[in-house]
N, CA, C and O atoms as CSV, one atom per row, in Angstrom:
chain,resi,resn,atom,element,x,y,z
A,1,UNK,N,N,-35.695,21.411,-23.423
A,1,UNK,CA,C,-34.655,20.399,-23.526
A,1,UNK,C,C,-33.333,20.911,-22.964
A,1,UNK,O,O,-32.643,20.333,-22.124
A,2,UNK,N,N,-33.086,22.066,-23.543
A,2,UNK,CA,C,-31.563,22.352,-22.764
A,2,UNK,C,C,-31.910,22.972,-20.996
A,2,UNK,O,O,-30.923,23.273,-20.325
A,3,UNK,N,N,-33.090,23.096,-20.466
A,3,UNK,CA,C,-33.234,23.863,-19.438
A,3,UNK,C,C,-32.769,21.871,-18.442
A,3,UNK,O,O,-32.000,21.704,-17.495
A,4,UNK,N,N,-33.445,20.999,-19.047
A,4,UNK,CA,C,-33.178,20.177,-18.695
A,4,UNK,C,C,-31.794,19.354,-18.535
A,4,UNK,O,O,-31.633,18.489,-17.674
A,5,UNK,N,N,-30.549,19.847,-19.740
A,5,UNK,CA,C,-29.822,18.994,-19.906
A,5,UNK,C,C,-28.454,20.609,-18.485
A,5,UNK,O,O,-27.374,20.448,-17.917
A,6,UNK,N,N,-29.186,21.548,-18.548
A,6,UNK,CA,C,-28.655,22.331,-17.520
A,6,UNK,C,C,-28.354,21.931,-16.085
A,6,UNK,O,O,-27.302,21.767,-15.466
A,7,UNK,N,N,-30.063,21.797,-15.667
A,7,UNK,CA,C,-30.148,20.951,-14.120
A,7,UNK,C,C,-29.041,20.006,-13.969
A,7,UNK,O,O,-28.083,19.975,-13.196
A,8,UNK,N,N,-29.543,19.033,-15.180
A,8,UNK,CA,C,-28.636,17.821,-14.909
A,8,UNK,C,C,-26.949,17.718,-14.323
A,8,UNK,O,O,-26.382,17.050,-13.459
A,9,UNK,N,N,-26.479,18.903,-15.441
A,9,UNK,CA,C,-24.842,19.157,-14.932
A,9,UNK,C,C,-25.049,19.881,-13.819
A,9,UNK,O,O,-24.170,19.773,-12.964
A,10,UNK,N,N,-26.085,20.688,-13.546
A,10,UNK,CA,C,-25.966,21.297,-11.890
A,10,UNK,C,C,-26.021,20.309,-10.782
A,10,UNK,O,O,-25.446,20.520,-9.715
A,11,UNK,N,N,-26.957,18.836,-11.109
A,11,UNK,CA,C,-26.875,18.333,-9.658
A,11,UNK,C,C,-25.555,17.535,-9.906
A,11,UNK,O,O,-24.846,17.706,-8.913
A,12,UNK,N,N,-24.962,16.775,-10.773
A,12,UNK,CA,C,-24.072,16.246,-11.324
A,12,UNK,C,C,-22.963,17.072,-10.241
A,12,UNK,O,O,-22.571,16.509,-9.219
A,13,UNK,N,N,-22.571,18.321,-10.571
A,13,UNK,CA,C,-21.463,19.184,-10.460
A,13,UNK,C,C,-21.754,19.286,-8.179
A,13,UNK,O,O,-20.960,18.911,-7.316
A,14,UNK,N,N,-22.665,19.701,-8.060
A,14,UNK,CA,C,-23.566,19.627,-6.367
A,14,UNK,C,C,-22.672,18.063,-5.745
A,14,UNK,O,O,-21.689,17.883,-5.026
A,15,UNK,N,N,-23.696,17.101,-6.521
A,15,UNK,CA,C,-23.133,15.861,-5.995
A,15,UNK,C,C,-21.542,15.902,-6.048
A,15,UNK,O,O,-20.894,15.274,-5.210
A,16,UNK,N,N,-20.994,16.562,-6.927
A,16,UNK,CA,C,-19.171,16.241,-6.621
A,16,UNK,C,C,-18.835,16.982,-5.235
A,16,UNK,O,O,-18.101,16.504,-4.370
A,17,UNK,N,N,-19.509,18.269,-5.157
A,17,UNK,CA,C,-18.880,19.324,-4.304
A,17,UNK,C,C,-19.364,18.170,-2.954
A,17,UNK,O,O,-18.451,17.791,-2.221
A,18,UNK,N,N,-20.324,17.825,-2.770
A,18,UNK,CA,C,-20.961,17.239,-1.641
A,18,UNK,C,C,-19.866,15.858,-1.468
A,18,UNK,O,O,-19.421,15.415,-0.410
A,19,UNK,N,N,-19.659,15.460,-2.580
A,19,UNK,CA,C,-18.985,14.146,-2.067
A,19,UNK,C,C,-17.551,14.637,-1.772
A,19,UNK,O,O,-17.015,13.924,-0.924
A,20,UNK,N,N,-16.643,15.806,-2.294
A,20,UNK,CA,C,-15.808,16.162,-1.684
A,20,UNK,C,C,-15.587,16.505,-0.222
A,20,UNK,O,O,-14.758,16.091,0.590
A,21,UNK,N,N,-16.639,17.444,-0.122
A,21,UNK,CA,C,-16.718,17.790,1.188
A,21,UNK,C,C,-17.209,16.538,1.918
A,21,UNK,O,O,-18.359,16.832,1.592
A,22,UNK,N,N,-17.337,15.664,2.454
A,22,UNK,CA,C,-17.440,14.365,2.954
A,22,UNK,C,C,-15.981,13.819,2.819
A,22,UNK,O,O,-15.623,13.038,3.701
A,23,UNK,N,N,-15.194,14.096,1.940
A,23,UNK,CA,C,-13.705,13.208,1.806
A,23,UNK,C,C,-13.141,13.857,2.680
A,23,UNK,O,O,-12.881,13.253,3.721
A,24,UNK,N,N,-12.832,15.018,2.586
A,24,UNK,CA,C,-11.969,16.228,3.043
A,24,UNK,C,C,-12.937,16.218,4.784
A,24,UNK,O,O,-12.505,16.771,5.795
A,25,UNK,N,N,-13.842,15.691,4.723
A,25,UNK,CA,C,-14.300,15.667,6.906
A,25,UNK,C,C,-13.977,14.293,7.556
A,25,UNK,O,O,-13.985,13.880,8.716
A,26,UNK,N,N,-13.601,13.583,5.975
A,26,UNK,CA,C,-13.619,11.867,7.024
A,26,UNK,C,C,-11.612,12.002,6.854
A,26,UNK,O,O,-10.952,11.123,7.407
A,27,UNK,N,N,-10.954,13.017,6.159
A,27,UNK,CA,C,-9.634,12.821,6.269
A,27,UNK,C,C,-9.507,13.867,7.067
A,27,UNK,O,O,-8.417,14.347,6.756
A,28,UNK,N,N,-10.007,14.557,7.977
A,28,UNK,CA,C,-9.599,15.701,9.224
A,28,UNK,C,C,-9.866,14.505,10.395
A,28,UNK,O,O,-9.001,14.161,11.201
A,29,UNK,N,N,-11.428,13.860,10.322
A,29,UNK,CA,C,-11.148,12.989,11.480
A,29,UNK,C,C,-10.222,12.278,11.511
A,29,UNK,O,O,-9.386,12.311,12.415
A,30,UNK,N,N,-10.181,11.299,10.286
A,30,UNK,CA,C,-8.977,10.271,10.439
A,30,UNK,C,C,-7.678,10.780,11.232
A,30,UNK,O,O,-7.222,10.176,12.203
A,31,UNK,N,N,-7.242,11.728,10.810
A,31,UNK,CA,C,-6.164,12.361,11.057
A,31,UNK,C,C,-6.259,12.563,12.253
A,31,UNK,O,O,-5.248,12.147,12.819
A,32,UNK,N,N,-7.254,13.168,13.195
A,32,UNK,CA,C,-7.687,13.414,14.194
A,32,UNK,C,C,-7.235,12.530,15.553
A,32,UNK,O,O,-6.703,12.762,16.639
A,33,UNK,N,N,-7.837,11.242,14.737
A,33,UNK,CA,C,-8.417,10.098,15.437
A,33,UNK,C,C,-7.045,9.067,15.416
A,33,UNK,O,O,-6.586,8.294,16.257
A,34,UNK,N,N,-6.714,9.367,14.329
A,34,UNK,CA,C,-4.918,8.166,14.235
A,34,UNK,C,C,-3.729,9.260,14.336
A,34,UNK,O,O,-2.701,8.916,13.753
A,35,UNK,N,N,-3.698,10.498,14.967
A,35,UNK,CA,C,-2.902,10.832,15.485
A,35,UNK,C,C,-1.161,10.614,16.042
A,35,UNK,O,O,-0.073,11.128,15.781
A,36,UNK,N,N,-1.704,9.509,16.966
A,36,UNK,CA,C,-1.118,9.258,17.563
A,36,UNK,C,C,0.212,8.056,16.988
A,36,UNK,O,O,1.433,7.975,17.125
A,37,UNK,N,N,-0.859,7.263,16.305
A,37,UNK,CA,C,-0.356,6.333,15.668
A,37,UNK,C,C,0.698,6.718,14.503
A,37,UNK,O,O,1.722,6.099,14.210
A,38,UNK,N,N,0.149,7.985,13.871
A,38,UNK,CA,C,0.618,8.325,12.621
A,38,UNK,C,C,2.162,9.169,13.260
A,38,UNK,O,O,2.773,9.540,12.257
A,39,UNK,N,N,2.852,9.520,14.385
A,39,UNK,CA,C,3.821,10.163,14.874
A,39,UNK,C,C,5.111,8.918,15.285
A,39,UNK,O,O,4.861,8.090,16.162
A,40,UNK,N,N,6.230,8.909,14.683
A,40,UNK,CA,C,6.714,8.069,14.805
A,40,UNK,C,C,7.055,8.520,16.357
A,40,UNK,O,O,7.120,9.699,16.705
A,41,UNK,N,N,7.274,7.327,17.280
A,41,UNK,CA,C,7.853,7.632,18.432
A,41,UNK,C,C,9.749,7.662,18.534
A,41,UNK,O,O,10.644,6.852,18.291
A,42,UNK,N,N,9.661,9.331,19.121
A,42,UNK,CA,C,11.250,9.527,19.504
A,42,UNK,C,C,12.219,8.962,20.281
A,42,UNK,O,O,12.306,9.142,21.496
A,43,UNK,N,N,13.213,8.040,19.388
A,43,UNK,CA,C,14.517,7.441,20.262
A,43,UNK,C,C,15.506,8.159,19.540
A,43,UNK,O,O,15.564,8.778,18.478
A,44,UNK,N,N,16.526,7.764,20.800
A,44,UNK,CA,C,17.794,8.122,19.821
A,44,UNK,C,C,18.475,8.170,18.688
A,44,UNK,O,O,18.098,7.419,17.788
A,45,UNK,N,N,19.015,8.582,18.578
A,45,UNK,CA,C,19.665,8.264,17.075
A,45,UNK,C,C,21.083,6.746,17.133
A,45,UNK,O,O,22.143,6.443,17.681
A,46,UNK,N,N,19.941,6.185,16.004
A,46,UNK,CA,C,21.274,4.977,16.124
A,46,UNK,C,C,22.376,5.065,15.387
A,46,UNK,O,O,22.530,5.581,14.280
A,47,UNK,N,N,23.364,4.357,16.298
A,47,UNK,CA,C,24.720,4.461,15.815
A,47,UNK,C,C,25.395,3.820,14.519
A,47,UNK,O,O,24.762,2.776,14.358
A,48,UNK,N,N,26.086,3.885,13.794
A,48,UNK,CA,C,26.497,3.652,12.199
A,48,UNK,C,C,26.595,2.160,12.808
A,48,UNK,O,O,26.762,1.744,13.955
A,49,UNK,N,N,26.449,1.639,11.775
A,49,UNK,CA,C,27.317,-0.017,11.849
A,49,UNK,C,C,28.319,-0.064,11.645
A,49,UNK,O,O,28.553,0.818,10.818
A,50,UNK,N,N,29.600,-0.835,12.003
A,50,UNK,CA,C,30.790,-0.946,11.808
A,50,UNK,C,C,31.053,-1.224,10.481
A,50,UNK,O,O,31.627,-0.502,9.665
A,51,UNK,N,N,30.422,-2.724,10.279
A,51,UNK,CA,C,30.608,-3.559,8.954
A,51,UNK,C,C,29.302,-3.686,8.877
A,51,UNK,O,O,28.495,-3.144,9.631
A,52,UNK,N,N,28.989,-4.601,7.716
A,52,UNK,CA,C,27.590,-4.446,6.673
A,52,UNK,C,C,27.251,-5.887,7.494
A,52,UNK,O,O,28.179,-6.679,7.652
A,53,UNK,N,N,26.057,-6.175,7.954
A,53,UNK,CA,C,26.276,-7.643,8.078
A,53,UNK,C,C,25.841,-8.870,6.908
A,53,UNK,O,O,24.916,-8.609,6.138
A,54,UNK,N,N,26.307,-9.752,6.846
A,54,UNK,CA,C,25.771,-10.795,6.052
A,54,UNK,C,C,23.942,-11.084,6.528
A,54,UNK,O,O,23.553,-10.955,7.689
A,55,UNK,N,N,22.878,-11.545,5.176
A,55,UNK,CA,C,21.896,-11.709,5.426
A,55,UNK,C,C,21.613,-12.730,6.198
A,55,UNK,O,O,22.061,-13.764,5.704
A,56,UNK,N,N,21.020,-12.912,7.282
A,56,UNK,CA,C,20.424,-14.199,7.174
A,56,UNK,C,C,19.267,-14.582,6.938
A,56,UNK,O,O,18.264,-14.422,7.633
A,57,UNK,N,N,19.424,-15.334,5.502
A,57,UNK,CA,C,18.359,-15.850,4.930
A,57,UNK,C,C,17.085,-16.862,6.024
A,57,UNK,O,O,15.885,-16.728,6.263
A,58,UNK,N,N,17.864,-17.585,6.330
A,58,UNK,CA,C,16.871,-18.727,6.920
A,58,UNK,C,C,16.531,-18.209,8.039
A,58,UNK,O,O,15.392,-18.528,8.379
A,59,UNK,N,N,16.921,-17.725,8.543
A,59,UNK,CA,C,16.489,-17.158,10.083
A,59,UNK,C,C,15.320,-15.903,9.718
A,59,UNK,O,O,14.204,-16.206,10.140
A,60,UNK,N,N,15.357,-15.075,9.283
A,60,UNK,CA,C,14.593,-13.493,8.990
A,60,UNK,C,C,13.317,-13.785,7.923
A,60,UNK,O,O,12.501,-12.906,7.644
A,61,UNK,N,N,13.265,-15.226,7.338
A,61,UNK,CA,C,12.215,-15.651,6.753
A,61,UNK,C,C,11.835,-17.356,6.688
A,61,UNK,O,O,12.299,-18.296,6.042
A,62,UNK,N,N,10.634,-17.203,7.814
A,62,UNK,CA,C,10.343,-18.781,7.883
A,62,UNK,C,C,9.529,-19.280,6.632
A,62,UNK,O,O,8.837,-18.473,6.013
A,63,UNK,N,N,9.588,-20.348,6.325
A,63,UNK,CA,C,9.475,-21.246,5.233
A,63,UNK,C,C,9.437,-20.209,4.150
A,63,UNK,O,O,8.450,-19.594,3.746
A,64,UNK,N,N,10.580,-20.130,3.783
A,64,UNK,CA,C,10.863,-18.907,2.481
A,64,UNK,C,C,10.487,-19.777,1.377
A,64,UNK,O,O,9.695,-19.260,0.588
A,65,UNK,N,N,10.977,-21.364,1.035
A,65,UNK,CA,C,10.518,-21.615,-0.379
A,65,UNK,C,C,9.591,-21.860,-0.456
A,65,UNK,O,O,9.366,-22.030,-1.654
A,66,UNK,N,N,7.880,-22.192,0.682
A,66,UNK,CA,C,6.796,-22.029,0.219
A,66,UNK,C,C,6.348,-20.362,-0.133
A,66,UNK,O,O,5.372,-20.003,-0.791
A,67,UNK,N,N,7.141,-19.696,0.369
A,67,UNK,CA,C,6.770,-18.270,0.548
A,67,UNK,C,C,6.865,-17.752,-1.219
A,67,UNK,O,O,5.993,-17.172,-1.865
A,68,UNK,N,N,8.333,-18.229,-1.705
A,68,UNK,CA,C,8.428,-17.939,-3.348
A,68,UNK,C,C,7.503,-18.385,-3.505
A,68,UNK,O,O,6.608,-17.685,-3.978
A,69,UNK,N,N,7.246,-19.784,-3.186
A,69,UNK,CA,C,5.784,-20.506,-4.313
A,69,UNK,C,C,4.460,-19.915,-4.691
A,69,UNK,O,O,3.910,-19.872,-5.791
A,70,UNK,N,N,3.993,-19.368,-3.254
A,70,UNK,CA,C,3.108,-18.510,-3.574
A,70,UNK,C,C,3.133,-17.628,-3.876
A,70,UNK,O,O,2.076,-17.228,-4.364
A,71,UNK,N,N,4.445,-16.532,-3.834
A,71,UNK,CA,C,4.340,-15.391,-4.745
A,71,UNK,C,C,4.502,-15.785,-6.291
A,71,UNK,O,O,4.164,-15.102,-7.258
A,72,UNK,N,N,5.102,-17.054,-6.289
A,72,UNK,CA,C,5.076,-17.044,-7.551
A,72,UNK,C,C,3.947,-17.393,-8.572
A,72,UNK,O,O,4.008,-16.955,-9.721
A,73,UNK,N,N,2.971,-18.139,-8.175
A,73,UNK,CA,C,1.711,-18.102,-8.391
A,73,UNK,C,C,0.639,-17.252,-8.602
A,73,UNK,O,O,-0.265,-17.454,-9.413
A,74,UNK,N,N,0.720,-16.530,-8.043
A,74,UNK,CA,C,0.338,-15.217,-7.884
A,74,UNK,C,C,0.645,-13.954,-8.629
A,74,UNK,O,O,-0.100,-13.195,-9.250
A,75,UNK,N,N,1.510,-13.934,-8.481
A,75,UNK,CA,C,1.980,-12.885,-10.056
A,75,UNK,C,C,1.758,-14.291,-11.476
A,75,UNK,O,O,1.171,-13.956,-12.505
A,76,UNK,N,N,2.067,-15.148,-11.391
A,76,UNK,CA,C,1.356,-16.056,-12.957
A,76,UNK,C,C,0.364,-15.841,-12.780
A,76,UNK,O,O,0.099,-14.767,-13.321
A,77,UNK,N,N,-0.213,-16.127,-12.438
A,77,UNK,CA,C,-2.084,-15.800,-12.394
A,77,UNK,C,C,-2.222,-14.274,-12.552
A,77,UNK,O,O,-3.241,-14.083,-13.216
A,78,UNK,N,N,-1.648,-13.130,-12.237
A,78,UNK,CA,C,-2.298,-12.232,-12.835
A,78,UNK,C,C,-1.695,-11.623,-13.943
A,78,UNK,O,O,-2.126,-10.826,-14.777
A,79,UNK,N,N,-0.418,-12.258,-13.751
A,79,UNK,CA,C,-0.083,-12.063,-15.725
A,79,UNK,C,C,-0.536,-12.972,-16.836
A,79,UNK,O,O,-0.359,-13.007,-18.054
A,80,UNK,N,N,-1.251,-13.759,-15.869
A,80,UNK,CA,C,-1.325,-14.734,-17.326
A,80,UNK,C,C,-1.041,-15.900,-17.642
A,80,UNK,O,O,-1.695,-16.664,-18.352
A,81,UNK,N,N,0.500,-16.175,-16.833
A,81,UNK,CA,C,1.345,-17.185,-17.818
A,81,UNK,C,C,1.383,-18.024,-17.114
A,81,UNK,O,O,0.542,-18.200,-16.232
A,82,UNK,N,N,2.580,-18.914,-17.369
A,82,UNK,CA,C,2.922,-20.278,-16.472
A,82,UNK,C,C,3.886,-19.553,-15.042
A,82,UNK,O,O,4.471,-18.538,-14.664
A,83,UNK,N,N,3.612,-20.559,-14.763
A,83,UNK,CA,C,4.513,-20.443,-13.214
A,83,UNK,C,C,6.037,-20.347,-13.463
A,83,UNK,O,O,6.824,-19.526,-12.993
A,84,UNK,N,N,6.361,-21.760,-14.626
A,84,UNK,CA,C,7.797,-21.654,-14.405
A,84,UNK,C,C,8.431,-20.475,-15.554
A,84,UNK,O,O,9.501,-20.878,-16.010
A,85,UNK,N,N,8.151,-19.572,-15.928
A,85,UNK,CA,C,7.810,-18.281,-16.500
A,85,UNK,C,C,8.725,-16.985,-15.832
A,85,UNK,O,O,9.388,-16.027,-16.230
A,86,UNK,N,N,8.288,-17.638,-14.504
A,86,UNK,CA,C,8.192,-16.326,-13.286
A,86,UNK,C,C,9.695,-16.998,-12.629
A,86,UNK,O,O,9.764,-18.202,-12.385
A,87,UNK,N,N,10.628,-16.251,-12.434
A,87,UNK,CA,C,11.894,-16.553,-11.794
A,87,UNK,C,C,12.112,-15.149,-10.825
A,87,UNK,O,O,12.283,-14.011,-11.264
A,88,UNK,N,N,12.063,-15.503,-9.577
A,88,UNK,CA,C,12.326,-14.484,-8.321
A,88,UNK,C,C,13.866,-14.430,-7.864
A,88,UNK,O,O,14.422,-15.447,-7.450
A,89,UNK,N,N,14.505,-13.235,-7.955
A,89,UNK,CA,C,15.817,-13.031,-8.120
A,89,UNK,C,C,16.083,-12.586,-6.816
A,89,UNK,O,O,17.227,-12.406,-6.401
A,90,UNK,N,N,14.966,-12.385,-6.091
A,90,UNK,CA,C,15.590,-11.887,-4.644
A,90,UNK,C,C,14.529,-11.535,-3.793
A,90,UNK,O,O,13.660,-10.759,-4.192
A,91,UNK,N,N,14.497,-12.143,-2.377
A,91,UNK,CA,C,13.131,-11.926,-1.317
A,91,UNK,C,C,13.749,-11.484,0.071
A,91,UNK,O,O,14.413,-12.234,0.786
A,92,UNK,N,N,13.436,-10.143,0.363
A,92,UNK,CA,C,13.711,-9.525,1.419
A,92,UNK,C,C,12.406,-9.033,2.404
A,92,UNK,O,O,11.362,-8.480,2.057
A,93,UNK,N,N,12.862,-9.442,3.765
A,93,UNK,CA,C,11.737,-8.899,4.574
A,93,UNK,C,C,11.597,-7.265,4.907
A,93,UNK,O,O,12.695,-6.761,5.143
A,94,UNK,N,N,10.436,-6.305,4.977
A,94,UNK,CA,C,10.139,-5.318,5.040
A,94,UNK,C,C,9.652,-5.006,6.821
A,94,UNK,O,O,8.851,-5.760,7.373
A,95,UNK,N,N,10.108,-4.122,7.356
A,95,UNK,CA,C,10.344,-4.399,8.597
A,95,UNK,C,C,9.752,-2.798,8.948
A,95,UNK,O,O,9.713,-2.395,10.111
């Protein structure tokens, strides 16, 4: 019984080392292989802004109030609650 419950943590413990080593060869290729992608490309250095500019809302996000709607739906549904629940205090684009 224990010669058995031995094996078991040996292939148990095998299968981890094996599935590591498989993580650690598919993240050398990756790396390998997206290279290029992963190096930001070199420009100059940009210059300070003078003044801060004002946002523009309507322009930098098309149909922004269907855009709340569905985020707002979306977080209710995975919290749980009602929609009008959920109040969005601020939506900025990520660039």
């Amino acid at each position: 019984m224990f010669a058995v419950a031995v094996i078991g943590i040996i292939i148990v413990f095998l299968g981890l080392v094996c599935l590591i080593a498989i993580v650690s060869m598919m993240g050398m290729i990756c790396k390998r292989v997206f290279k290029d992608q992963t190096k930001a490309p070199k420009t100059a250095p940009a210059a300070a802004p003078t003044a801060p500019a004002a946002p523009a809302v309507s322009q930098s996000i098309p149909n922004r109030d269907e855009l709340i709607v569905a985020f707002s739906a979306a977080v209710a549904e995975e919290l749980g609650t009602d929609v009008s629940a959920i109040r969005v205090v601020s939506l900025k684009e990520i660039k």
